[in-house]
TORPA-234895 format. One line per 10 residues: number of its first residue (from 1); their letters; for each residue x, y, z of C-alpha. Coordinates in steps of 0.02 Angstrom, whole numbers, plus 32768, in hexadecimal, padded with zeros to 4 digits. Layout:
<nodes>
NUM	a	X Y Z ~ ...;
</nodes>
This chain:
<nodes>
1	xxxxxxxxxx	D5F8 A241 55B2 ~ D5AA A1B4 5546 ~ D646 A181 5501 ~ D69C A186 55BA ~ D60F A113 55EF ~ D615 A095 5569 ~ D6CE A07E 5574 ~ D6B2 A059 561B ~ D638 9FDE 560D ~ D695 9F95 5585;
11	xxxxxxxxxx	D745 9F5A 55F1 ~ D751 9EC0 5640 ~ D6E7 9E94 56DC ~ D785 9E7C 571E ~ D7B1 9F22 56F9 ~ D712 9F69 572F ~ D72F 9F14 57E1 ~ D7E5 9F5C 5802 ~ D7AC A007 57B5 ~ D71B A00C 5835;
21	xxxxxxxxxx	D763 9FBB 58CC ~ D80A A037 58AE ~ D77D A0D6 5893 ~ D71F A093 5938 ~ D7B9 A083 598C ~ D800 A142 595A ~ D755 A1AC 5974 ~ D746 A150 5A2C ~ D7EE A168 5A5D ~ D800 A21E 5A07;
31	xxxxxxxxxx	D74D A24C 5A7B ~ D7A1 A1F0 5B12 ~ D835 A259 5B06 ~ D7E9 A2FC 5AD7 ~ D77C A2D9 5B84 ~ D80C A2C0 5BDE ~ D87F A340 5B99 ~ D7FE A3CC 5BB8 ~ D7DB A384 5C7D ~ D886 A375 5C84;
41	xxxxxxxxxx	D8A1 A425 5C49 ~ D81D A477 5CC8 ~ D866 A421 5D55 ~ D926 A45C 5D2B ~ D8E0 A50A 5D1E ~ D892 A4FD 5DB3 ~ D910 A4A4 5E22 ~ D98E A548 5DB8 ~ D905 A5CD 5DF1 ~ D912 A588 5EB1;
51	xxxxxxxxxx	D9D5 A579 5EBA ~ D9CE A63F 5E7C ~ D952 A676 5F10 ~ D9C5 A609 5F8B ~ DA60 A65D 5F5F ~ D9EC A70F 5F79 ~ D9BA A6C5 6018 ~ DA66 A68F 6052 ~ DA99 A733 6017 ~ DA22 A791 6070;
61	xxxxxxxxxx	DA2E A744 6112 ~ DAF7 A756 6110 ~ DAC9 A811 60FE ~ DA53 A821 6193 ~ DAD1 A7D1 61FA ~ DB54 A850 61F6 ~ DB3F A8B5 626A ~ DAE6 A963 625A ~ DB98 A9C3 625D ~ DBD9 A95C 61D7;
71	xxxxxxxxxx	DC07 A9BF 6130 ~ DC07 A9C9 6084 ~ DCC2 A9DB 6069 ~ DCE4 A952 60E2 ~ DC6E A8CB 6080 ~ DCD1 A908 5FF6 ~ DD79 A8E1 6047 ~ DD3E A82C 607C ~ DCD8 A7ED 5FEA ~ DD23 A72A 5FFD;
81	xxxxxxxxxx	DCAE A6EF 607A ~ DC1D A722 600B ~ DC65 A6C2 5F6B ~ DC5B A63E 5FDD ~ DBA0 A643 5FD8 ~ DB98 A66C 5F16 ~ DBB4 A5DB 5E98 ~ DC4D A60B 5E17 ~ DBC5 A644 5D94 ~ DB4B A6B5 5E00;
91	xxxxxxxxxx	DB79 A76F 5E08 ~ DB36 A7EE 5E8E ~ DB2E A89D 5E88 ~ DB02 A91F 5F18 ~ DAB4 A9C9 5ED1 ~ DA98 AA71 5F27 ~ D9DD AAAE 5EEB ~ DA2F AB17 5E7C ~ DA62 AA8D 5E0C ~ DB26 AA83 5E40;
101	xxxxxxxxxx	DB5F A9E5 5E64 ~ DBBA A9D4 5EFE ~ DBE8 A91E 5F24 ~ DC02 A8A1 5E93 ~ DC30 A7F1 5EB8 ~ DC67 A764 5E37 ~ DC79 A7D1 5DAA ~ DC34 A745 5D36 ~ DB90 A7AD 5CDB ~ DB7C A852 5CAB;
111	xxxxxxxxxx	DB02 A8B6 5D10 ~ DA48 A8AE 5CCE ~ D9D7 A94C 5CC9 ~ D98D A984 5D6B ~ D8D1 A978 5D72 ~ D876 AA03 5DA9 ~ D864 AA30 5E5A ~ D794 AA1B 5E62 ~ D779 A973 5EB6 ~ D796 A927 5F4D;
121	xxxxxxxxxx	D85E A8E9 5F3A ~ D864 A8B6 5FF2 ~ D828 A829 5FB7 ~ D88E A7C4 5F1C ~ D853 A7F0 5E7D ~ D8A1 A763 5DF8 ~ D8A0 A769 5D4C ~ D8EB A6F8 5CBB ~ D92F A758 5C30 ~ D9D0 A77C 5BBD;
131	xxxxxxxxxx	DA67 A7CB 5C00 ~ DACA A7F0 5B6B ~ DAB9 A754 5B05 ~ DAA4 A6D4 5BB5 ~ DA08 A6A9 5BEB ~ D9E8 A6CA 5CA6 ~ D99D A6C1 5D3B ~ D9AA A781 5D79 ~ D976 A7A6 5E3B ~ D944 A864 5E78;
141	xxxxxxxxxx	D934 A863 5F29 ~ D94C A90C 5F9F ~ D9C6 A8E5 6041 ~ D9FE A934 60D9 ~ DAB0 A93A 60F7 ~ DAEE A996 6191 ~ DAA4 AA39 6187 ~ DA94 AA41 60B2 ~ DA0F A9F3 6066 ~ DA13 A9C7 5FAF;
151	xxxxxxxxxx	D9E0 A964 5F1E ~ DA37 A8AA 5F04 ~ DA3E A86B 5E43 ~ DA65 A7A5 5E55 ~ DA85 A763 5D9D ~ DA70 A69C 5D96 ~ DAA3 A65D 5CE6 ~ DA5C A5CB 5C9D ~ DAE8 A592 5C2E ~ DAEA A4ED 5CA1;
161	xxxxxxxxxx	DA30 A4D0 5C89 ~ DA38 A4E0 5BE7 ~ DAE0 A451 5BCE ~ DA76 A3E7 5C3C ~ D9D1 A3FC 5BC5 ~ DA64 A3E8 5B2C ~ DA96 A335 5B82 ~ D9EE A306 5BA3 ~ D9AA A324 5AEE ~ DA53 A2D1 5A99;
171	xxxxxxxxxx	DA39 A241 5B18 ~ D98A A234 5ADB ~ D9A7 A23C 5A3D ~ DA4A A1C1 5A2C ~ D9C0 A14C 5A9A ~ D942 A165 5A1E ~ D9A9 A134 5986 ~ D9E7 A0A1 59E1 ~ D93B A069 5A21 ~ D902 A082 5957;
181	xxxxxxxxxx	D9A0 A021 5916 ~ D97B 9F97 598D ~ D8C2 9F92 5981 ~ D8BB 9F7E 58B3 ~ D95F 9F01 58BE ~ D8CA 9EA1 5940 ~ D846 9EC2 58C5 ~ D8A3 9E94 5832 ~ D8C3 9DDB 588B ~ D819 9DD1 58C3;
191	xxxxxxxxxx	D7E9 9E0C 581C ~ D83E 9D6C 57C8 ~ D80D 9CF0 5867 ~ D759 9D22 583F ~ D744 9D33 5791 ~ D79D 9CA7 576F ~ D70B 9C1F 576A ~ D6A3 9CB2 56FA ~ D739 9CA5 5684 ~ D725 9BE0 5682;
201	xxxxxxxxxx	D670 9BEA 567B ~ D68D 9C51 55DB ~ D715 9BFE 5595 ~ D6AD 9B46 55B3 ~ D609 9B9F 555E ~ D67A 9BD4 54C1 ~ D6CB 9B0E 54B4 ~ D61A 9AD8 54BE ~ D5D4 9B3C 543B ~ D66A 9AFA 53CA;
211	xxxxxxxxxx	D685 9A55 5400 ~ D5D3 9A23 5459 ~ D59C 99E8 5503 ~ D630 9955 5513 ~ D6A9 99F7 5528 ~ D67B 9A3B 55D4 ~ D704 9A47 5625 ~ D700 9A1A 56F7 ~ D6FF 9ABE 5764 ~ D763 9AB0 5803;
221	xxxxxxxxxx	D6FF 9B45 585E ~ D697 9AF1 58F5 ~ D67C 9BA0 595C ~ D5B3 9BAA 5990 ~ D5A9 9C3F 5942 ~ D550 9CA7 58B0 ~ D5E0 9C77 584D ~ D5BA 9BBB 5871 ~ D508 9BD8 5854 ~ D524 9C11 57B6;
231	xxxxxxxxxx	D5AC 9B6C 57A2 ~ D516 9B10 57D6 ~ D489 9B5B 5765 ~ D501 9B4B 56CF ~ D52D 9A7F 56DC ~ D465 9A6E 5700 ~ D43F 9AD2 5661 ~ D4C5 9A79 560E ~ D47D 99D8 5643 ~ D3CA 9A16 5622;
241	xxxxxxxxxx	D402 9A4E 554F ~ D463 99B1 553D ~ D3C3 9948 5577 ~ D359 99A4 5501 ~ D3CC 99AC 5464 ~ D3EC 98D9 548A ~ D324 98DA 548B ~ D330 994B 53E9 ~ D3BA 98E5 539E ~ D35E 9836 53D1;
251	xxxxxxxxxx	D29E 9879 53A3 ~ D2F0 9891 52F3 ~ D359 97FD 52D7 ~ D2B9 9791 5309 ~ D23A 97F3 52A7 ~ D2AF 97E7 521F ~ D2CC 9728 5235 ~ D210 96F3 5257 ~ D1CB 976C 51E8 ~ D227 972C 515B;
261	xxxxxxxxxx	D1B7 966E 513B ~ D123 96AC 5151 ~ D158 9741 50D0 ~ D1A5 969F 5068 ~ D0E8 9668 5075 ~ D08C 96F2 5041 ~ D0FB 96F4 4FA3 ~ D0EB 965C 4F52 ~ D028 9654 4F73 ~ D030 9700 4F22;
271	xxxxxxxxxx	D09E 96B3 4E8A ~ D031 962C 4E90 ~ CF94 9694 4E78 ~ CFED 96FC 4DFA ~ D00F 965F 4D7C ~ CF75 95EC 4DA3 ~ CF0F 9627 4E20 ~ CEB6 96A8 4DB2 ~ CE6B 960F 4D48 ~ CE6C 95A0 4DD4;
281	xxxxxxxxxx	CDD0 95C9 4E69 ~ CE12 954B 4EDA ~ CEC9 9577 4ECF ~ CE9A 9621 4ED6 ~ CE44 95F9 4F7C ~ CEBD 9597 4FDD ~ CF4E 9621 4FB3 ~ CEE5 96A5 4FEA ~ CEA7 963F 5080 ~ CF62 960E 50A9;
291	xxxxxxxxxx	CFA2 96BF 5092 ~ CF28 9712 50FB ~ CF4E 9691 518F ~ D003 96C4 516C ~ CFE9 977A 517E ~ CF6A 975D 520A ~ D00A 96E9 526C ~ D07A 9784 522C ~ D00B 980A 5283 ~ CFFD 979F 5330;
301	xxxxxxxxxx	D0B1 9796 531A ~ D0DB 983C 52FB ~ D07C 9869 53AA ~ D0D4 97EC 540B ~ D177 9838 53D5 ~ D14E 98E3 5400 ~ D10E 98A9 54B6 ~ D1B9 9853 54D1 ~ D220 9906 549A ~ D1BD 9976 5516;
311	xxxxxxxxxx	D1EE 999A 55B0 ~ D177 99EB 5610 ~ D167 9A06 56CE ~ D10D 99B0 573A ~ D06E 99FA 5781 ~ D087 99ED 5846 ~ CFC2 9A0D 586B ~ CF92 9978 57D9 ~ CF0E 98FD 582B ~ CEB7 9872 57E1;
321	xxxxxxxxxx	CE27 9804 57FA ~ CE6D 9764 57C7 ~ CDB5 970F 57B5 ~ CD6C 97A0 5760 ~ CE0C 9782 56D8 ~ CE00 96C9 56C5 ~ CD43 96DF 56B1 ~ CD5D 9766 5627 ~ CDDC 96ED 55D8 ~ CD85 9654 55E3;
331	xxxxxxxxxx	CCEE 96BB 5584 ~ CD7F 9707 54EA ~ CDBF 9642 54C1 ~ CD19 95F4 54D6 ~ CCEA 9670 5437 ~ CD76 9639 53E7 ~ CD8C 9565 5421 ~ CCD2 953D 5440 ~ CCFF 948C 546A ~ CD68 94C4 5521;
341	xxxxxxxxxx	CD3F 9487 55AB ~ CD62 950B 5650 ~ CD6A 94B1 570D ~ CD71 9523 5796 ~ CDAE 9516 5847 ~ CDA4 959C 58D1 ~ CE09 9584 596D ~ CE12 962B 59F5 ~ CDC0 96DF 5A0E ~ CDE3 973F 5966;
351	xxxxxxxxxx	CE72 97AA 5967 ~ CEAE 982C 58D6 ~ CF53 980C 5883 ~ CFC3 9883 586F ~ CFBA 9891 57AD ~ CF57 98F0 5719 ~ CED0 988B 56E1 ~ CF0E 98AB 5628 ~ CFB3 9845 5665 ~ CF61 97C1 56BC;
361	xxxxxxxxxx	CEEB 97AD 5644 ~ CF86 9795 55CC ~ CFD2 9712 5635 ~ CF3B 96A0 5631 ~ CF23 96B5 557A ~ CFBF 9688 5555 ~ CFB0 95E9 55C8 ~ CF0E 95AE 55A8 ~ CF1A 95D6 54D9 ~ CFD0 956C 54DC;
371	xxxxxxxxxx	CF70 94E1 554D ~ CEE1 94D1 54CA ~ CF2D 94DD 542A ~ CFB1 946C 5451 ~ CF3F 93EB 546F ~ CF14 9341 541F ~ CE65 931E 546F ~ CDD4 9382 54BC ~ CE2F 940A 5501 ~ CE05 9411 55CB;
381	xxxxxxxxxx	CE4E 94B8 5635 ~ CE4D 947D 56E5 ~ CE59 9544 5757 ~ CE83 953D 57F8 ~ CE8C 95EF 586E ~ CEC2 95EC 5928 ~ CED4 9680 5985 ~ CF59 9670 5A1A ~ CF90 970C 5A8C ~ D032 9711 5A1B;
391	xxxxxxxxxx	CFF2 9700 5980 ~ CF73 96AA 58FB ~ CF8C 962A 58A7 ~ CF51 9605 57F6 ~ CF64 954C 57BD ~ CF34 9529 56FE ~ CF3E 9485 56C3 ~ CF1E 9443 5616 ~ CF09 9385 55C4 ~ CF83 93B7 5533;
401	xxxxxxxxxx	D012 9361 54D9 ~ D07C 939A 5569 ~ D133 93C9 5574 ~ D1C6 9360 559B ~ D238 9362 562A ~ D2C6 9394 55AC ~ D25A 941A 556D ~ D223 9485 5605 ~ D2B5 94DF 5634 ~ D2B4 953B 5580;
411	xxxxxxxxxx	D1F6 9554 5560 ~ D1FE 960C 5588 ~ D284 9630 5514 ~ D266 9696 546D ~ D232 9631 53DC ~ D246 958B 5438 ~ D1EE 9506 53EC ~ D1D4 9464 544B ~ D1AB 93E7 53C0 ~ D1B4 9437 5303;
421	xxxxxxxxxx	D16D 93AC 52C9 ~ D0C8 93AC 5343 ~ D0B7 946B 5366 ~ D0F7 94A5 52AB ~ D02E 949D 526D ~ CFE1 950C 5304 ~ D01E 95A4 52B1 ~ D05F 95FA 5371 ~ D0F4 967F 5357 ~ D14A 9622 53FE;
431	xxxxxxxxxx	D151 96D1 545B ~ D0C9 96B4 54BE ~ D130 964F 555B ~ D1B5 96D9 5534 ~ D12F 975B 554D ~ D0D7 970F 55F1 ~ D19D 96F9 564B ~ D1AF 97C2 5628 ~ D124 97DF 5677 ~ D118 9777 570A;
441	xxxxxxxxxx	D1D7 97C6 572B ~ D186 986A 572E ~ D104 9852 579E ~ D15B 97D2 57F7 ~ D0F9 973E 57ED ~ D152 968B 5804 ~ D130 9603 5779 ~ D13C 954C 578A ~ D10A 94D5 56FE ~ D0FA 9421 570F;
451	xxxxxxxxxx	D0DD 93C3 5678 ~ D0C7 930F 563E ~ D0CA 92C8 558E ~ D026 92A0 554A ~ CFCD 92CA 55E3 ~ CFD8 938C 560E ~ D016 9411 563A ~ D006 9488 56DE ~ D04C 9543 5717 ~ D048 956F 57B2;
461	xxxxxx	D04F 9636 57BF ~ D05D 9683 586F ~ D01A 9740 5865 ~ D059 97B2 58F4 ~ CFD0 9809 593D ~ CF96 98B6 5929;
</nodes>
């Protein structure tokens, strides 16, 4: 039974389908039929059973008739008019009570034994039984002809019943085979209609595992069905891996390429310590001092990196105080840059942003850090909030070295530098921008910066609210 079961589960779905539909199809029909054929069976038998007791009536009443001179020998002479009311299969036979038969008409079936003269046989007495090797219908009925009275044996075969059953259960059966041929030839092209995306789903799945994501091929199935679903589920998850193995491939190819200076760094002020810095305090200091500035712009790095490669959902009941996060902010760089400067302005009823704090807080760190490292004076963070019915908005303006016009549109992009020459001593990884534009996507928050040379530099963030 095991091995019956496995095998089955091992053929094709396609195979499974036609096998099942085809089985379906079979035990239905073969109940249907066997339904039908026995209904149709009782009712025959019936409708046999009442023809038998008409032809006894018709009989009967032909007999009381005559009239009450009438004899035997001259219902013997002039038997024609009763054939008339026989069919050419029924037989009737007259017998005297001593079991001597008398009258015999359509000598068709032999005579069946008499029953036993203890009921009522007045009345019809019908039975169904074998006569010889026929099966019967066989009437007993005591009647009144002239002055004899006597027993009448009426014989109904049921050879035609039985050839119309024969027809009926060929009929069914020829029906039934033609019903199954037909309904597994439909299966079998349903089969292939339906499977057919499943076979290109598989067949795309095996050219992507050998030849990557560039080999999906198109699928030409646009039913809105579970099929499509599934059509639709598998270019999403398709889309989904290639995202995050471009995020793998680029979070690799950029730790490799920024990782590898400040690695260059940390080697030679290692080699340097190794031949002179042992006998050499100051030397020793400055490689050591370099190196762990290195490692320390290697860590931040490192972090920044990982925050770009994750992709993690966004949390739809997030809210955050915007104030509270600014405030918490200003209090981390003012640890750090004692010589900031923080303005605030306050415009509207405070509203809660739709964001985590932990986001928003990394938003304005990245913003505020940028506007006060790359800066040539004083540093001065000018913070403006207004709360609107759509939105609030967060203004934060520095007095830095400012970006060019040329400049803007590529500011968020990894690693973008604006000036090597100006920015190259700061020490920042340039992920930070890249960072802030992948999160304001998820959260949805619209940027605008407006920048001028020497003068400044302001983003405009508009938080949805919560």
């Amino acid at each position: 039974m095991k091995k019956v079961k496995q095998t089955i589960l091992n053929l094709s779905l396609k195979t499974k389908w036609i096998l099942t539909v085809g089985a379906t199809i079979f035990i239905s029909y073969a109940i249907i039929s066997i339904v039908l054929f026995i209904a149709l069976q009782t009712w025959l038998l019936h409708n046999e059973e009442k023809n038998a007791m008409r032809t006894v009536d018709d009989i009967t009443s032909f007999f009381e008739s005559q009239s009450s001179a009438v004899t035997i020998q001259q219902l013997q002479n002039n038997t024609a008019l009763m054939k008339a009311i026989l069919n050419q299969e029924q037989t009737v036979r007259i017998f005297n009570f001593d079991g001597v038969e008398v009258i015999r008409i359509n000598d068709v079936m032999h005579a069946a034994p008499l029953p036993q003269m203890t009921g009522d046989y007045f009345s019809p007495i019908i039975k169904q039984q074998k006569v010889e090797t026929t099966d019967a219908f066989v009437v007993h009925k005591i009647v009144q002809i002239g002055p004899f009275q006597g027993m009448m044996q009426m014989i109904h075969p049921l050879t035609t019943f039985h050839a119309m059953l024969k027809y009926i259960l060929t009929t069914i059966i020829i029906v039934g085979l033609g019903a199954l041929l037909f309904s597994v030839s439909i299966s079998y092209y349903l089969a292939n209609f339906l499977i057919k995306p499943l076979v290109q789903l598989r067949d795309a799945m095996i050219d992507v595992r050998k030849r990557g994501f560039s080999a999906q091929p198109p699928f030409n199935y646009r039913a809105d069905d579970e099929i499509g679903d599934l059509l639709t589920m598998y270019r999403s998850m398709m889309n989904e891996l290639e995202i995050s193995f471009t995020r793998q491939q680029q979070f690799v190819a950029d730790a490799s390429h920024e990782l590898r200076t400040p690695i260059q760094v940390i080697e030679g002020h290692l080699s340097l310590i190794k031949r002179w810095g042992k006998d050499d305090p100051e030397v020793l200091a400055e490689a050591l001092d370099t190196s762990l500035e290195e490692i320390v712009r290697m860590k931040k790095m490192i972090e920044e990196l990982l925050q770009l490669a994750r992709r993690e959902e966004v949390d739809g009941h997030a809210i955050a105080d915007v104030e509270l996060v600014l405030k918490n902010v200003e209090r981390e760089l003012v640890q750090l840059y004692p010589n900031v400067q923080f303005e605030y302005d306050v415009i509207g009823q405070k509203e809660l942003a739709s964001i985590t704090e932990q986001a928003a807080g990394q938003i304005f760190r990245n913003i505020i850090s940028n506007g006060i490292r790359y800066n040539e004076q004083e540093p001065t963070i000018q913070l403006s909030i207004q709360y609107t019915k759509l939105a609030i908005i967060v203004t934060i303006s520095d007095n830095g070295i400012g970006i060019s016009e040329k400049h803007l549109p590529f500011i968020f992009d990894r690693f973008y530098r604006v000036d090597e020459a100006r920015t190259n001593h700061i020490g920042g990884t340039g992920l930070g921008l890249s960072i802030l534009k992948m999160l304001a996507e998820k959260y949805r928050i619209e940027i605008n910066v407006k920048s001028s040379v020497d003068k400044g530099t302001s983003f405009i963030l508009n938080f949805p609210l919560n």
